[in-house]
C-alpha positions in Angstrom: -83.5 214.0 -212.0 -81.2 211.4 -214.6 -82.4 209.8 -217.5 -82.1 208.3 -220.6 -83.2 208.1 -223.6 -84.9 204.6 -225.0 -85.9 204.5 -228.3 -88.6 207.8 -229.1 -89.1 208.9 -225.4 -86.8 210.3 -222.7 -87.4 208.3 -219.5 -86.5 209.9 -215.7 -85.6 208.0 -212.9 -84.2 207.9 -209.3 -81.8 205.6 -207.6 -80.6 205.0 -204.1 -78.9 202.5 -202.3 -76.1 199.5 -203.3 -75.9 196.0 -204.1 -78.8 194.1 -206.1 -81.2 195.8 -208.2 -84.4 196.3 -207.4 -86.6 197.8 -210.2 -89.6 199.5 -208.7 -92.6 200.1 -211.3 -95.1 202.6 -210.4 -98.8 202.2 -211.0 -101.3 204.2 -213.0 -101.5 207.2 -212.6 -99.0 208.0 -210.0 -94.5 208.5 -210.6 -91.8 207.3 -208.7 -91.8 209.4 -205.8 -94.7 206.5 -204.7 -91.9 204.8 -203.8 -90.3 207.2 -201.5 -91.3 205.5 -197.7 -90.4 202.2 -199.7 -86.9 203.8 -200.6 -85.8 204.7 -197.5 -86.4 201.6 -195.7 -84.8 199.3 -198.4 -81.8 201.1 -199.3 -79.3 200.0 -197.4 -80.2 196.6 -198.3 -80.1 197.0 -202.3 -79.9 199.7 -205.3 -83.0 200.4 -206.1 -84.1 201.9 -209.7 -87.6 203.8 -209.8 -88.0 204.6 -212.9 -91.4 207.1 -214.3 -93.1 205.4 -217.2 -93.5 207.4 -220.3 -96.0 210.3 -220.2 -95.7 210.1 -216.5 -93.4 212.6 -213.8 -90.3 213.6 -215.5 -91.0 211.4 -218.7 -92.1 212.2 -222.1 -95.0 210.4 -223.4 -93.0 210.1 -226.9 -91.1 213.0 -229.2 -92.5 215.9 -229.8 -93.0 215.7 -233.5 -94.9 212.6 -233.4 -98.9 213.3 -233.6 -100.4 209.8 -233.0 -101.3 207.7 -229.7 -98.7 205.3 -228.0 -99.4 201.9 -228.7 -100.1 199.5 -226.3 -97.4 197.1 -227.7 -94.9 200.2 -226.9 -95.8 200.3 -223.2 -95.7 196.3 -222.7 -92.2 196.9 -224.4 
């Protein structure tokens, strides 16, 4: 699974299909593979881009070194 790295956590996510970008955002407490009968029936219509929030799927919830919580204001960013 790709991913990439945004400021103190490593974020994984799956793509498929071409054209416009579609972001799909999973819910709490599930990953991107929610998405999956979704995908298939939208991707020959767009790209889609279904990312897995930190601390959830193939993301990490923040580095390894760091021993407090994950603020709020971190998620909504």
């Amino acid at each position: 699974m790709p991913s990439v790295r945004v400021n103190d956590v490593q974020l994984a996510y799956e793509e498929a299909g071409a054209g416009r970008p579609v972001l799909l955002v999973h819910g709490f407490p599930l990953d991107h593979s929610m998405w999956a009968p979704v995908a298939a029936a939208l991707a020959s219509n767009c790209r889609l881009i279904m990312p897995d929030l930190r601390g959830y799927g193939g993301s990490t919830l923040r580095d390894a070194d760091a021993d407090d919580g994950v603020p709020m204001t971190q998620y909504a960013d």
